[in-house]
N, C-alpha and C positions, 0 to 999 in steps of 0.2 A: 631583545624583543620584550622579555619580560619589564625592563627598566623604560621601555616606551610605552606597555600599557599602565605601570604606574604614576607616570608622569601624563598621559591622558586620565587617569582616575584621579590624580591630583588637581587637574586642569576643572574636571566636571565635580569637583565638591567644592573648591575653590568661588563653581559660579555658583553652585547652592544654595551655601555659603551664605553668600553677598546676598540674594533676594532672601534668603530668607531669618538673615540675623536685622540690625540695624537699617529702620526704615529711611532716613535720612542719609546714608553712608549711600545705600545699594540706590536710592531715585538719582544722585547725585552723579552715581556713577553708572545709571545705564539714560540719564537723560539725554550726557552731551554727544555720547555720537551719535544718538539719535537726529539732534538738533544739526549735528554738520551734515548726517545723509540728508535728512529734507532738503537744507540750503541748496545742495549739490543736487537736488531734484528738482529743485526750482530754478537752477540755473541751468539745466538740460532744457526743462521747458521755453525759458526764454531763448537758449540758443535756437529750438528747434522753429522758434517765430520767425526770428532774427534772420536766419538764412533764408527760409520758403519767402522771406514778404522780398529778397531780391528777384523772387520770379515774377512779381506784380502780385497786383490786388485781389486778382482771381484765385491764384494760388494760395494767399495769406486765406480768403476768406474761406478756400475750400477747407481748410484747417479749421479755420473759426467754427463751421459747420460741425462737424465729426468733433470738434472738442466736446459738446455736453454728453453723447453718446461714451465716448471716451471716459469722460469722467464716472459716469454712472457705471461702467465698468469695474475702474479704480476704485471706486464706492464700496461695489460688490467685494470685490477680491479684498480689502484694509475690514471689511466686514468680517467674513470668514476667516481673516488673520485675528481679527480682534475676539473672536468664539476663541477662536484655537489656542491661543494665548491666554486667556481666561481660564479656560477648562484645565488646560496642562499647570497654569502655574496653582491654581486651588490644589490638582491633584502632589503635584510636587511639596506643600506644605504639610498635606493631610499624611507625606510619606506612602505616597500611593502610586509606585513603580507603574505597575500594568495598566492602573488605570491611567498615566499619563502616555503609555505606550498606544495605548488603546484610542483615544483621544485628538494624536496625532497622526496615526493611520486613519480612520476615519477621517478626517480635515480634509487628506490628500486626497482620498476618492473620491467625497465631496466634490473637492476642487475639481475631479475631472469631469464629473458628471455633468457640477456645472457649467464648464468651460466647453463642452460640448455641444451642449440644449443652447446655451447662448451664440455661438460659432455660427452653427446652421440657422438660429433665426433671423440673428444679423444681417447676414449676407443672403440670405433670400429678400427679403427685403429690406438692404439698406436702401437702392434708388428711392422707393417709395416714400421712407421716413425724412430722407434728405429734401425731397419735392416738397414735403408737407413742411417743413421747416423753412420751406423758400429760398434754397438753394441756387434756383434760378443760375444764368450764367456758368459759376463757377459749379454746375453740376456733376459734370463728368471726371473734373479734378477729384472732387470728394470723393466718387465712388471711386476711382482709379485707387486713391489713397486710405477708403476705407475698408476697400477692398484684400489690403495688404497687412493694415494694421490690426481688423479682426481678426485676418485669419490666421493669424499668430496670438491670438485672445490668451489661448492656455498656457503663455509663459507669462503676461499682462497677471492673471489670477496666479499662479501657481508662485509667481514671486513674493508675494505677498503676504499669501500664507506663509510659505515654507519658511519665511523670514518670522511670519508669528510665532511659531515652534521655537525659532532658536531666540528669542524675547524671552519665551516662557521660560525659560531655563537659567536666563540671566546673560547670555551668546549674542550680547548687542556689538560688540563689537564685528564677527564676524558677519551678522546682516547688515550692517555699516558698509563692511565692504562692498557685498554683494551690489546693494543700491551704489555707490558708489561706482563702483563697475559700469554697471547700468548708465551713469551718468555721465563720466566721462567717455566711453568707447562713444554714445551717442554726438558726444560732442564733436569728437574727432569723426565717426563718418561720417553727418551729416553734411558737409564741403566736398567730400570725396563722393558722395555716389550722388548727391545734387548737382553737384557744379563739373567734376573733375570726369567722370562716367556721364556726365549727362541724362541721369534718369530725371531730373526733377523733382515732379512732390513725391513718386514713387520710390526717389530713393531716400528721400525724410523717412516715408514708411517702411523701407526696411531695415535703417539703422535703428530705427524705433522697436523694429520685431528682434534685430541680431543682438542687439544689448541686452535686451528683456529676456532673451534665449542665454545666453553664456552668464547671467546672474541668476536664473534658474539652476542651469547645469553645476552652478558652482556649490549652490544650498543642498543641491542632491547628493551631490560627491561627499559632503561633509556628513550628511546622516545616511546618508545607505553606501556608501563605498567606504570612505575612513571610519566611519563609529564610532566619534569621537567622541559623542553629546548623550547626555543622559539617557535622552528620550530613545531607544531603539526600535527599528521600523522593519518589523520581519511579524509577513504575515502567520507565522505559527502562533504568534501572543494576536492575533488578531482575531477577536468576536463580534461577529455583528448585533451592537449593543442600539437599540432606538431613543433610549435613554440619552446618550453620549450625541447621536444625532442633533437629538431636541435639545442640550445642553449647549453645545456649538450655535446653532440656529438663533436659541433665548438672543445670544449676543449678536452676530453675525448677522442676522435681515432686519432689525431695529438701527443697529449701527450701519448699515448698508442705507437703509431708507432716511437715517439723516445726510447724505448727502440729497439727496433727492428733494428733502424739506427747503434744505440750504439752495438748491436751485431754483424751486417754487419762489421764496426769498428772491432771490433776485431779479426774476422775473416783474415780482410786483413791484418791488423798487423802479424799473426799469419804465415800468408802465409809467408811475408816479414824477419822474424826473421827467421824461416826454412831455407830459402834461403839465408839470410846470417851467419847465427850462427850454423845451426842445431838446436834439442830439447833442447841442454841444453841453446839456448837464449829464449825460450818459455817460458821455465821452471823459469829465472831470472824474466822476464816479469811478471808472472803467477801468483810466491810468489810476489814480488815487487806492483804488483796493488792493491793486498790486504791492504795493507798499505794507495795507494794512495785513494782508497775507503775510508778506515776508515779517514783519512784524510779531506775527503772533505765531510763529515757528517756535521759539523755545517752551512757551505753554503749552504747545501740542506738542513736543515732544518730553515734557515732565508729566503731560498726560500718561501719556506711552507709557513712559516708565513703569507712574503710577499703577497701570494695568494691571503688569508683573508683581508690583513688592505686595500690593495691596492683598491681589489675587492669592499668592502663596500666605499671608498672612490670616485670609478670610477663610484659607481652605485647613489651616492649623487652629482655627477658634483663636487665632488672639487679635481680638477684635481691637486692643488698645493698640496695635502696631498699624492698625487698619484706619483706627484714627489719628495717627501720625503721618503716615502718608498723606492724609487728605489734607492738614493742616501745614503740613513740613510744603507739600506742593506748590498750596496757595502762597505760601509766603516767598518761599522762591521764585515762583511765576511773578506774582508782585514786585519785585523787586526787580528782575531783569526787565519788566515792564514799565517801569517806573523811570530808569534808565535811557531805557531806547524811546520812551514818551520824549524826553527832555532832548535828548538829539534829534529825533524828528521834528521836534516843535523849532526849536533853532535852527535848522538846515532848512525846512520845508521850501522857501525858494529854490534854495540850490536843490533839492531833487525834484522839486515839479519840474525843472527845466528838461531834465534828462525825458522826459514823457512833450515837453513844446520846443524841440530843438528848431522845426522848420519854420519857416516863414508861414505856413498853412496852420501851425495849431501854435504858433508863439503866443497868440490873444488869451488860450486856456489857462498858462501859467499862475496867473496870479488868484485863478479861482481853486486851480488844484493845490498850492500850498495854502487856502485856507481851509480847504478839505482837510487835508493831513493836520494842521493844526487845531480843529474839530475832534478829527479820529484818536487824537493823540491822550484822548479823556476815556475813549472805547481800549483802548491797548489797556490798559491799569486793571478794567474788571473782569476782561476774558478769562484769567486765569479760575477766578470762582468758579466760570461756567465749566470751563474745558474738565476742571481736575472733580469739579463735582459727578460729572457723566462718566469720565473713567473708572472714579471708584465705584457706582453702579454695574460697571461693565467687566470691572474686576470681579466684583462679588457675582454674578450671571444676572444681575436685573436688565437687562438691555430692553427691554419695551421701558422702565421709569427712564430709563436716558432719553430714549427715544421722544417720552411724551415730556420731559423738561425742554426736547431741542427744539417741542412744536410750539409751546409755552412760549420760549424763549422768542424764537422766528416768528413765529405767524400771529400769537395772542399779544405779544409785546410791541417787536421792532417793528413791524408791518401796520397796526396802530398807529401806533405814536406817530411812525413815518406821514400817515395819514393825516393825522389831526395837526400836527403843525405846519405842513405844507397846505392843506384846504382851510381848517377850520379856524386855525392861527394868523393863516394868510403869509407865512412864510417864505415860502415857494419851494426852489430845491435844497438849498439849505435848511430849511426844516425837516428834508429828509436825514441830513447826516444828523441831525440833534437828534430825529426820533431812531437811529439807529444807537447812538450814544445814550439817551433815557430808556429807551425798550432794550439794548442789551444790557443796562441796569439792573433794571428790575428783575430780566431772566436770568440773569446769572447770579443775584442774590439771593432769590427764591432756589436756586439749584442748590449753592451751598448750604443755606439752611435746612431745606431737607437732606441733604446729605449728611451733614453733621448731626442730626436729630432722629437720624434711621441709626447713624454707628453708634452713639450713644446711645440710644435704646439697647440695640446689639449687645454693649460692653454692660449694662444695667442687667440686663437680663440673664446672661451668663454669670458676672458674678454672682447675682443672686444663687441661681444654680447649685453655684459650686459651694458657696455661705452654708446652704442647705442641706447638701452631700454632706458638707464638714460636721455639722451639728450633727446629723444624724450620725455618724459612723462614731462621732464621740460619746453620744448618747449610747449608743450600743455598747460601745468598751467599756463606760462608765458603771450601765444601770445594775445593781445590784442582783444576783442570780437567785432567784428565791427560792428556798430551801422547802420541799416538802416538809409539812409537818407530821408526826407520830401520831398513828392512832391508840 
C-alpha cells in the first residue's frame, strides 16, 4: 500500500516536474499526444459522415444542420477546459496546492451548471432554430438526432474540462486516452446501432452520447476514485471563491466565443464564393478546408501544450521560460508546417481526388488541388497566430486572444477576401489569397504583440529584482552612524 502510494507521488512530481522545469523538453512532450487524440477526433468525425451519408441526403444533411450547434457546444466545453487549465497550471507554478484544488472543483460545477442551462434551452427549442436555419426536408432527422445528442450535452462539456485538469498538471497522456476512447468506441458503434439494430441517425446519436459518457467516466475515476493526480477534488478544500470564478471565465467565454468568430468567418466566405463561383466554389472551399484543418492539427496541439508550460511558468514569475515557450512553439509549429506544406503541395491531385471520386464532382478536382496548393503558403504562418493566443490564454489574458482572433478573422481575412475577389476582380480564388494575406497579417501582428507583452514582462521584473538587490546591498553596506558625545 504504502509502495503504491509512493509510486503514485512519484508519478505526480514526475509530471510537475516536466511542465514546470524545461520549456522546450515539457511542450515537446505534452504536444504529441495531444496531436494523435485530435487526429483520432477527426477521424471519429469523418467516420460519423461517412456512415449517416449511407442513409441518403436527408440524413447526411440532418447532421449538416445540428453540426454548427454542435460545434458551438464543443466551443463552450475546450473554453471552460482552456480556463481551467490555465488557472490550475499558473497556480501549480506559484506552488499553490489549494488554490489549484480549488480551481478545479469550481471548473466542474461550473461545467454542470453550465451543461444544464444549455440542456433545457436546446431542446426546448431545437425545432425552432433548426427551421430558422432551413432545415427544411431533413427536419425531423435533425431533431430526432438533436434530440439525443444534446441530451447527453453534459458529458460533450464535462469531457473536456476534466481533460483540461489533467493538462494542467502535465496528465496529457492520460486525456489522450480518454479522447481516444471517445473515438474509437464511436467508431465501432456507429455500424452497429445504424446499420446492424437499425436505429439510423438515432443510433449515430447515441454512439456519439455512449463514448462521450465512458471518456467522462473514465476522467472521473482517475480524479475522485483512484487519486492519482495532483489536483484533489474533495469538497472539504472547497470555498466558494468569485475570484477563481472570473479567473476561469477571463479565459473560458473569450476562447469559447472564438469559435463562434471562426464561424461568423465562414459564413462570410461563404457568402463571398456564392457570389463569385456559385456552389461549386463552396463546395472546392468545403472539401479543400478539410484538409487545411487536418493540417493545422500539430499547431493546435503545441498550442495546447503551450497553455500548460507557459501557464505554470507565468504563475512562478519566470517570465523567460514563458518566453521560450512562445518562441520554442513557433519554431516547432513552423517546421512541421513547413513539411506537411511541401507534401501537400506535391500530392494535392492525389488528395483532391479523394473529395471528386464520383462522376458528379470528378470536374471539382482540379480546382480543389489548386486550393490546397494556395493554402499550403496559410499552413507556414498559423503557427504564429495559434501559439501567440495560447500564451495569452496561459497567462489569463483571454479577451487579447479573443480580440487578436477578431483582428485576425474579421479585420484581416474577411477584407482581403474581399478586395481581391471584387475590387481586384479575382473571383473565388481571390478569396483563398485573401485568407492566405489576411491570415498573414493576423498572425504576425499576434506574435508581435505577444512577444513584446513577454518581454516587457521579463524587463520589468528584472528590473524589480536589480532594485531589490541594490537596495538590500545598500542596507548591509551603509555605514552605521555612530552618535556623537556631547
Amino acid at each position: 500500500m504504502n509502495l503504491d502510494k509512493s509510486q503514485k507521488d512519484d508519478n505526480i512530481n514526475k509530471r510537475i516536474s516536466l511542465i514546470t522545469g524545461n520549456p522546450k523538453k515539457a511542450i515537446r512532450s505534452l504536444a504529441m499526444p495531444m496531436i494523435i487524440s485530435m487526429l483520432l477526433m477527426m477521424a471519429y468525425n469523418l467516420a460519423d459522415s461517412i456512415w449517416v451519408a449511407g442513409l441518403g441526403s436527408n440524413a447526411l444533411a440532418a447532421l449538416g444542420f445540428i453540426t454548427p450547434v454542435f460545434m458551438i457546444i464543443v466551443g463552450i466545453g475546450n473554453g471552460l477546459g482552456a480556463g481551467a487549465t490555465s488557472l490550475i497550471a499558473r497556480c501549480i507554478g506559484a506552488e499553490n496546492k489549494k488554490g489549484a484544488d480549488n480551481a478545479a472543483i469550481h471548473s466542474l460545477i461550473m461545467t454542470l451548471i453550465v451543461a444544464a442551462v444549455l440542456t433545457i434551452a436546446i431542446l426546448i427549442s431545437l425545432p425552432e432554430i433548426l427551421t430558422v436555419m432551413g432545415a427544411g426536408e431533413s427536419l425531423s432527422l435533425a431533431v430526432q438526432y438533436g434530440q439525443i445528442v444534446f441530451g447527453g450535452l453534459i458529458f460533450l462539456i464535462l469531457s473536456s474540462v476534466a481533460s483540461g485538469i489533467l493538462r494542467a498538471e502535465g496528465d496529457v497522456k492520460r486525456a489522450t486516452y480518454a479522447m481516444a476512447a471517445t473515438a474509437i468506441l464511436n467508431i465501432i458503434l456507429d455500424p452497429i446501432f445504424i446499420y446492424s439494430r437499425g436505429m439510423g441517425v438515432a443510433g449515430a446519436a447515441w454512439a456519439t452520447v455512449i463514448s462521450s459518457s465512458v471518456s467522462s467516466a473514465l476522467i472521473i475515476y482517475w480524479l475522485v476514485l483512484k487519486r492519482d493526480t495532483y489536483v484533489s477534488l474533495s469538497m472539504e478544500d472547497f470555498k466558494t471563491n468569485f475570484r477563481v470564478i472570473k479567473d476561469i471565465l477571463g479565459v473560458g467565454m473569450p476562447a469559447s466565443a472564438e469559435f463562434l468568430i471562426m464561424s461568423i468567418l465562414g459564413i462570410i466566405l461563404n457568402i463571398i464564393l456564392v457570389t463569385t463561383g456559385g456552389t461549386d466554389a463552396v463546395a472546392v472551399y468545403t472539401a479543400g478546408w478539410r484538409v487545411v484543418n487536418i493540417a493545422m492539427i500539430p499547431a493546435i496541439g503545441i498550442g495546447t501544450a503551450a497553455i500548460t508550460v507557459a501557464g505554470a511558468a507565468y504563475g512562478a514569475k519566470k517570465y523567460g521560460n514563458v518566453s521560450t515557450a512562445l518562441n520554442y512553439s513557433v519554431k516547432l509549429g513552423i517546421s512541421i508546417a513547413a513539411v506537411t506544406s511541401i507534401i501537400t503541395y506535391v500530392f494535392a491531385p492525389n488528395i483532391s481526388g479523394i473529395f471528386a471520386y464520383s462522376s458528379q464532382s470528378a470536374f471539382l478536382a482540379p480546382s480543389i488541388a489548386s486550393f490546397l496548393q494556395v493554402m499550403c503558403l496559410f499552413y507556414i504562418i498559423v503557427p504564429l497566430g495559434i501559439t501567440a493566443s495560447s500564451i495569452f490564454q496561459a497567462m489569463g489574458k483571454g479577451t487579447t486572444s479573443l480580440i487578436l482572433t477578431i483582428i485576425r478573422e474579421v479585420a484581416f481575412i474577411s477584407v482581403f477576401a474581399y478586395l481581391f475577389a471584387f475590387v481586384l476582380g479575382i473571383g473565388s480564388q481571390g478569396v483563398w489569397w485573401g485568407i492566405v494575406v489576411g491570415g498573414a497579417c493576423g498572425c504576425i501582428l499576434a506574435y508581435i504583440w505577444a512577444h513584446t507583452y513577454v518581454n516587457r514582462l521579463k524587463r520589468n521584473y528584472n528590473g524589480e529584482k536589480s532594485t531589490d538587490r541594490r537596495f538590500k546591498l545598500e542596507t548591509k553596506t551603509k555605514t552605521p552612524r555612530v552618535p556623537q558625545k556631547e
